[in-house]
C-alpha positions, 0 to 999 in steps of 0.5 A: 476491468476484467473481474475474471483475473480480479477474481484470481486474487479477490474473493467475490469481486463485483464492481458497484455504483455509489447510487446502488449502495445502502445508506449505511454502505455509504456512510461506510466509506470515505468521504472523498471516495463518494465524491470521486466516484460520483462522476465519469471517469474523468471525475474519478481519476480527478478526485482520486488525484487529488486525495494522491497530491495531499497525502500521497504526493509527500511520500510517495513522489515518484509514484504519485507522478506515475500513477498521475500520467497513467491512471486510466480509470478507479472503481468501487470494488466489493469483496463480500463485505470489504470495498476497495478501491481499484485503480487500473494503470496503464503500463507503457506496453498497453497492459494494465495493472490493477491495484487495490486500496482499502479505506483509510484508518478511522477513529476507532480502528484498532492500531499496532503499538509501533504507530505512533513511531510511524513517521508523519508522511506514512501517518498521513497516507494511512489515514487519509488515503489508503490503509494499505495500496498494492498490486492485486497479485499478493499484496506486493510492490506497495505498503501493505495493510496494517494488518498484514504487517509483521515483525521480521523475528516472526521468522528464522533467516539463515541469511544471520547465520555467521554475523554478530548482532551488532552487525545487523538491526535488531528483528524484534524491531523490524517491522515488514511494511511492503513486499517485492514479490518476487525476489522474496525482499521486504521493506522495513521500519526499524524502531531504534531507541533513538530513531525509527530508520529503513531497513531492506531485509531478504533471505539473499543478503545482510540487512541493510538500513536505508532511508524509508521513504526513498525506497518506499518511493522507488520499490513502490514505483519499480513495480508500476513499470518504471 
């Protein structure tokens, strides 16, 4: 793990060893992580699998099959205070992407009011395997973080100009759960009255509403290389 580029995106990141942690360090952290990363590479990448097959496999199929063919080794990562877990993915080139992801939500944690209209997959993911899993270069081509969430009215979007609002799906309920990098796109959740649906929304194109779980699937899995 090159932590000199890790470091280009990460505060203060230093790879550590279950066995160096404090006894409250590790009651901090998942239980499946310290299973995992008890053991070799082999055993990591087994375990860490294994958690993808439950709750990440049902949304995430696609890229659950990637990351299965070309994961090549998880470590614990420190950030000051935060662990994560970093996964190191071989791209078909020979290069390697990093991503990160942060503990699942526990008892306790302070959730967004719109998590109980989450559907029950996404719920599953992110309180059993991540809080959030992305490419380590501006938390995109993965769902992001609870908190790094947002409503799409937190910003003006001259691309409404000239629609009316029934052409579109209201932005005060359109959450922004995953960012394209790039192409500056965001994929949302739309809590309508009736159904929680997907929405695509950039500065480039009307919103359009989708099918969340496919395009989660596919825009997660576009951006490991395939």
């Amino acid at each position: 793990m090159d932590l000199v580029k890790i470091s280009r995106y990460v505060d203060s990141p230093v790879l550590e060893e279950i066995d160096d942690l404090t006894q409250l360090e590790r009651m901090a952290l998942p239980n499946y992580w310290l299973d995992a990363l008890n053991g070799d590479v082999a055993a990591r990448i087994s375990g860490i699998l294994d958690q993808w097959d439950v709750f990440g496999r049902p949304i995430l199929g696609d890229t659950y099959r990637n990351i299965k063919d070309n994961l090549s080794d998880v470590r614990l990562l420190r950030s000051e205070n935060r662990f994560f877990l970093l996964y190191k993915i071989r791209m078909a080139d020979g290069t390697d992407l990093c991503y990160l992801g942060t503990p699942p939500v526990v008892d306790g944690d302070e959730l967004p009011v719109y998590w109980n209209k989450f559907p029950s997959s996404l719920k599953n993911f992110y309180s059993n395997l991540h809080n959030g899993w992305y490419y380590i270069a501006g938390k995109t081509v993965g769902p992001l973080p609870l908190e790094d969430m947002f409503r799409i009215d937190s910003f003006e979007w001259s691309i409404l100009d000239g629609l009316s609002p029934e052409e579109y799906p209201d932005p005060a309920r359109c959450i922004a759960t995953f960012r394209s990098g790039g192409g500056g796109g965001y994929l949302c959740l739309y809590f309508g009255e009736e159904s929680t649906r997907g929405v695509v929304w950039s500065s480039t194109e009307p919103p359009e509403l989708v099918d969340y779980s496919t395009y989660l699937d596919i825009w997660t899995n576009v951006g490991l290389g395939a």
